[in-house]
C-alpha positions as CSV (number, residue, x, y, z in Angstrom):
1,X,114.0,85.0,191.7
2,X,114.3,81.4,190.7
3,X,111.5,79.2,189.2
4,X,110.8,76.4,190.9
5,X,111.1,73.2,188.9
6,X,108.8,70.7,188.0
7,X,108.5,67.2,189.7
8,X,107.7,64.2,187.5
9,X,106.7,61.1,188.5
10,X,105.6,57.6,187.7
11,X,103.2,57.0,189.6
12,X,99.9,55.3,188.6
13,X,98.7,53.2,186.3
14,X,98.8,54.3,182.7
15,X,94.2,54.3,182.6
16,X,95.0,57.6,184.7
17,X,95.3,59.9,182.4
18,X,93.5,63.3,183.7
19,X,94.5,65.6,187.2
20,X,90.5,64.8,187.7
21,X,90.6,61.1,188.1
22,X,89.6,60.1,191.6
23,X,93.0,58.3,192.2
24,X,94.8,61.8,191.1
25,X,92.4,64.0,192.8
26,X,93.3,62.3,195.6
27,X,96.9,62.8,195.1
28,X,96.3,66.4,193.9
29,X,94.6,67.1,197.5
30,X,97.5,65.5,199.5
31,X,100.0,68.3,197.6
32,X,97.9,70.6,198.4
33,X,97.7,69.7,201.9
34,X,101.8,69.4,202.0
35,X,101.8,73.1,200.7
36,X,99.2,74.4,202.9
37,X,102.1,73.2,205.6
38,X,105.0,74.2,204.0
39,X,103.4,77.6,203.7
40,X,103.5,77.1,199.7
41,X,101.7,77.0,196.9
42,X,101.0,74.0,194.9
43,X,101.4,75.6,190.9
44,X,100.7,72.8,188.7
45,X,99.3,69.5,188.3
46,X,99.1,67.3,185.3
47,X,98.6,63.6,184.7
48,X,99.7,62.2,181.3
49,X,99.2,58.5,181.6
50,X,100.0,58.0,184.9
51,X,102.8,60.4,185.2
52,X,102.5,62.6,187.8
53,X,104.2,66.6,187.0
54,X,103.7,69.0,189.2
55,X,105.3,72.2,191.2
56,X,105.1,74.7,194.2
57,X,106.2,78.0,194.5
58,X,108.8,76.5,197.2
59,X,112.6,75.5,196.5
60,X,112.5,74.2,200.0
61,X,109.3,72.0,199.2
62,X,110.6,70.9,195.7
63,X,114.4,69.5,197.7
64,X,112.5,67.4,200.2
65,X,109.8,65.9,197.6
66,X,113.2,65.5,195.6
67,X,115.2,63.7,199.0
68,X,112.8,61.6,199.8
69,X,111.9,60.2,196.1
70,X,115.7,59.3,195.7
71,X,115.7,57.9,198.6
72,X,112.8,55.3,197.7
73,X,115.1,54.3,194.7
């Protein structure tokens, strides 16, 4: 089986610093939601001043989150 990799992100400010700020919660809850839909598990979340790293148990989910983030660029 393969692991899953880990998605980081720049994505707040760097004040958010903690999966439990309100601005991260909310983020965290929005994975969650995307996995609940995807059928997946959302694995981990971390905030380390205000990069976002996190993973599901889905390769499927990962390679979209992947797509559309190089696409933004």
């Amino acid at each position: 089986m393969v692991s899953p990799g880990f998605i980081e992100v720049d994505m707040f400010p760097p004040e958010v610093d903690n999966p439990d700020h309100p601005e991260a919660a909310r983020f965290r809850e929005l994975l969650q939601r995307v996995a609940t839909d995807y059928g997946c598990s959302l694995l981990s979340f971390d905030v380390d001043h205000g990069t976002v790293i996190f993973s599901f148990d889905s390769e499927e989910l990962t390679a979209e989150i992947l797509r559309i983030l190089q696409d933004e660029q």
